[in-house]
C-alpha positions as CSV (number, residue, x, y, z in Angstrom):
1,X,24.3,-66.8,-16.2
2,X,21.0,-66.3,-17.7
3,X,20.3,-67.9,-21.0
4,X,17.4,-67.3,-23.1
5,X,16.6,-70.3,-25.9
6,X,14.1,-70.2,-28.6
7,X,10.2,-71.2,-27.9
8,X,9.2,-74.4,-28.8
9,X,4.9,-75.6,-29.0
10,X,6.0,-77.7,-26.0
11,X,8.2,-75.0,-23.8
12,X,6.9,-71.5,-25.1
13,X,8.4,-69.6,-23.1
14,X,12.0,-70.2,-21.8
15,X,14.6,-68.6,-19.7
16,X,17.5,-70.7,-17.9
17,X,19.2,-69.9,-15.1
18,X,23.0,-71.4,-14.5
19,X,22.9,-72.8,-10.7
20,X,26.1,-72.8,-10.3
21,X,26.3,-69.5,-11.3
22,X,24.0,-67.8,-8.4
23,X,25.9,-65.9,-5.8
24,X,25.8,-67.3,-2.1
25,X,23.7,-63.9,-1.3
26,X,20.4,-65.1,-4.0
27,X,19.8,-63.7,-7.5
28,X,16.9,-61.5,-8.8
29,X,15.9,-62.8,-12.2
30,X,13.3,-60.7,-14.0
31,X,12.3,-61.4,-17.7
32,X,9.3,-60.5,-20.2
33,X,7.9,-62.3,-22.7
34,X,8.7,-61.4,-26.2
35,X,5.6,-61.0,-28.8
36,X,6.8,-64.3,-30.7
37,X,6.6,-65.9,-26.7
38,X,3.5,-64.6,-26.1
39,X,1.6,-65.8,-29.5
40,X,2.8,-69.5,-28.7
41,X,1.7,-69.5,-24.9
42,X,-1.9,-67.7,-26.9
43,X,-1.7,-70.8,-29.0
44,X,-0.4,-73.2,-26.6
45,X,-3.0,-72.4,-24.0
46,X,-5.7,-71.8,-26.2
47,X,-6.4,-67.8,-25.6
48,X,-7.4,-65.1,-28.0
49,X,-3.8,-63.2,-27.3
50,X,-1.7,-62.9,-24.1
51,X,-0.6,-59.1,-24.0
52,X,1.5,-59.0,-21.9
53,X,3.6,-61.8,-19.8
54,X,6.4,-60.8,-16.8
55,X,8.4,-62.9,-14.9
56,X,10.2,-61.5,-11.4
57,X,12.0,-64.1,-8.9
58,X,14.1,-64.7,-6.0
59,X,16.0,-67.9,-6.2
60,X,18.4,-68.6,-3.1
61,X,20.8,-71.9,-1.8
62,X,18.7,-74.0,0.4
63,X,21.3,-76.3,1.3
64,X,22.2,-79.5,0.2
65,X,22.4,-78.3,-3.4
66,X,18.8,-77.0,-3.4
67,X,17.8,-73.9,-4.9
68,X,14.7,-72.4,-3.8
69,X,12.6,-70.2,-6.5
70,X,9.8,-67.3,-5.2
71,X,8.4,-64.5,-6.8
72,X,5.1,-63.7,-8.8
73,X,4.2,-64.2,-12.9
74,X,1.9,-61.2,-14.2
75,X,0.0,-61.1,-17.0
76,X,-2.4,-60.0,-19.2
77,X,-4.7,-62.5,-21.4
78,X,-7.6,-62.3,-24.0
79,X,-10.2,-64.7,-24.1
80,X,-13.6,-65.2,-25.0
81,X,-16.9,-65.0,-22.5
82,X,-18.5,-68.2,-22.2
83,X,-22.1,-66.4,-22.3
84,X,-21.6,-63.9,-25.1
85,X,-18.6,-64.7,-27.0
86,X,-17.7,-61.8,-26.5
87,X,-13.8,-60.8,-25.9
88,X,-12.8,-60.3,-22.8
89,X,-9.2,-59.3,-21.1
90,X,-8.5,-60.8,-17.9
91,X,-5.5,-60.4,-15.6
92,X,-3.2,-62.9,-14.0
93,X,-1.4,-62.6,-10.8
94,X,0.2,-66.0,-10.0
95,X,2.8,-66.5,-6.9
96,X,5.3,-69.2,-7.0
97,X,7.4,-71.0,-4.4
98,X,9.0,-74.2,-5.4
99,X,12.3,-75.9,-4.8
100,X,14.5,-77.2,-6.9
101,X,16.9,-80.1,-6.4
102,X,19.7,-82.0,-8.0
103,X,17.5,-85.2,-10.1
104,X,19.6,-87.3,-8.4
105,X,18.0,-86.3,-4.7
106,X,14.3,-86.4,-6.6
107,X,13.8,-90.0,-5.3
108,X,15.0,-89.7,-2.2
109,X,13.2,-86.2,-1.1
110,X,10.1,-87.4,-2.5
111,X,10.0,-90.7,-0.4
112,X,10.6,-88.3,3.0
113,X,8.2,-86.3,2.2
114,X,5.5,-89.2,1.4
115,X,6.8,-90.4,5.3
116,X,5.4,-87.3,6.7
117,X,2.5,-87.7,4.3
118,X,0.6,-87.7,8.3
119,X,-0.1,-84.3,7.9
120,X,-3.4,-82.5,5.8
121,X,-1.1,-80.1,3.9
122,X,1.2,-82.5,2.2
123,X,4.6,-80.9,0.5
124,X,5.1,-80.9,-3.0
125,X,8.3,-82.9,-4.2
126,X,10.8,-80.7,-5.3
127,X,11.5,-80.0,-9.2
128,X,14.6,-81.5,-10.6
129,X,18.0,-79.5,-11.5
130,X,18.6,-81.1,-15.3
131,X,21.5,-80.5,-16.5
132,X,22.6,-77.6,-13.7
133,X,20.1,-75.4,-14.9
134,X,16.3,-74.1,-13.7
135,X,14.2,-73.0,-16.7
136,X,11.8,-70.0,-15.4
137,X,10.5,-69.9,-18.5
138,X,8.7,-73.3,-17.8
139,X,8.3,-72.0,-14.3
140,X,6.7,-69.0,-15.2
141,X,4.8,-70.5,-18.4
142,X,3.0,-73.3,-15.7
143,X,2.0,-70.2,-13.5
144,X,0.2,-68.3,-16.0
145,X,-1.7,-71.2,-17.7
146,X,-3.1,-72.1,-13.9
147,X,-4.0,-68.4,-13.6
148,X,-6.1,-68.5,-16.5
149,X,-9.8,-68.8,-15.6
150,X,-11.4,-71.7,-17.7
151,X,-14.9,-70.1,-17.8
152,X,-14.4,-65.9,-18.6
153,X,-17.3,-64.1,-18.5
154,X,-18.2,-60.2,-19.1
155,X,-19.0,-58.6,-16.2
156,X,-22.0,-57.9,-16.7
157,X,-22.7,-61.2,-19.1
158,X,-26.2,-62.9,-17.7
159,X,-27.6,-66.8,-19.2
160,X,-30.7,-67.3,-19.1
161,X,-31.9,-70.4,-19.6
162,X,-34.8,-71.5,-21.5
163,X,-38.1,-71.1,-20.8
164,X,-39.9,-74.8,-20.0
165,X,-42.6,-75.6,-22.2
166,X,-45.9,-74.5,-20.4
167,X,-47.9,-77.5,-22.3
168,X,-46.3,-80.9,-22.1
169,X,-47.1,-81.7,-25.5
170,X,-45.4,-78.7,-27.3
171,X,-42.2,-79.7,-27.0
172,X,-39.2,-80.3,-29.7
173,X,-40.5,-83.8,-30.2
174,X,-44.3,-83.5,-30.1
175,X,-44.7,-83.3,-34.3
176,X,-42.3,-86.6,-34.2
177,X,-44.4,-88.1,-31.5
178,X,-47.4,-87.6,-33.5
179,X,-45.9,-88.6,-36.6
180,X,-44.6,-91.9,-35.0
181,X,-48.1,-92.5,-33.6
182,X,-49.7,-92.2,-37.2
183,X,-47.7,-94.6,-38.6
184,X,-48.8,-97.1,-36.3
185,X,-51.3,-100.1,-37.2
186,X,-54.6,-99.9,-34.9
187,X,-54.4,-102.1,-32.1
């Protein structure tokens, strides 16, 4: 029912789930990220280290051959402050609701829900079934890179930026000003 494959750069972390193999009452699919998982989302994403990476879901029928996905990735990550370059652990907490639908529907469900397009809070399309299976691997792997925060920062990490030259003329470029101007003919 639950088929782990091997990482790959493009899909580091992956864990299928047979749809046709989920009871009418839901199934509860939790899974960790192995160390060999978690080096390839580090390299994938660009990240000093990912610690630790968990996975825990709720995927129930929603009709129509729908399956709809909810739960929560968790992890920890190591990356570097943007002030100090200093490391710095962070922590992700990343919910997730999507639906899933046969690719065949894909057209179809994205072209109702462009019709309704009227409202401010538009409705992502649903993600497509391939082959009669959802990979929660992928799921989980696109949750944790959006949890990462692109600018980390030590707490107590402070920039400060230069100080502004107090007389114009002693700036980076006033010895190449003057140099420029003694080369110059007399007018």
């Amino acid at each position: 029912m639950v088929h782990s494959a091997p990482s790959s750069a493009s899909d580091p972390w992956r864990h299928s789930v047979n749809v046709a193999q989920i009871p009418e009452t839901g199934l509860r699919v939790e899974f960790e990220a192995t160390a060999d998982e978690r080096a390839a989302l580090a390299a994938t994403a660009g990240l000093r280290e990912v610690s630790r990476a968990t996975a825990a879901f709720e995927l129930t029928h929603a009709g129509g051959g729908k399956v709809a996905v909810a739960g929560r990735v968790t992890a920890r990550v190591g990356q570097t402050c943007v002030v100090t370059l200093d490391p710095v652990e962070n922590t992700i907490d990343e919910a997730v609701d999507l639906v899933f639908a046969p690719e065949a529907e894909i057209p179809r469900l994205a072209a109702m829900i462009d019709d309704d397009a009227d409202s401010d809070e538009i409705p992502d399309p649903p993600e497509p079934i391939a082959g009669g299976l959802i990979d929660l691997g992928r799921v989980a792997t696109d949750a944790l890179f959006l949890g990462i925060d692109p600018y980390p920062r030590r707490p107590d990490a402070v920039f400060e930026s230069p100080a502004p030259a107090v007389d114009p003329e002693e700036h980076p470029f006033a010895a190449l000003k003057a140099l420029q101007q003694k080369g110059k003919p007399p007018a």
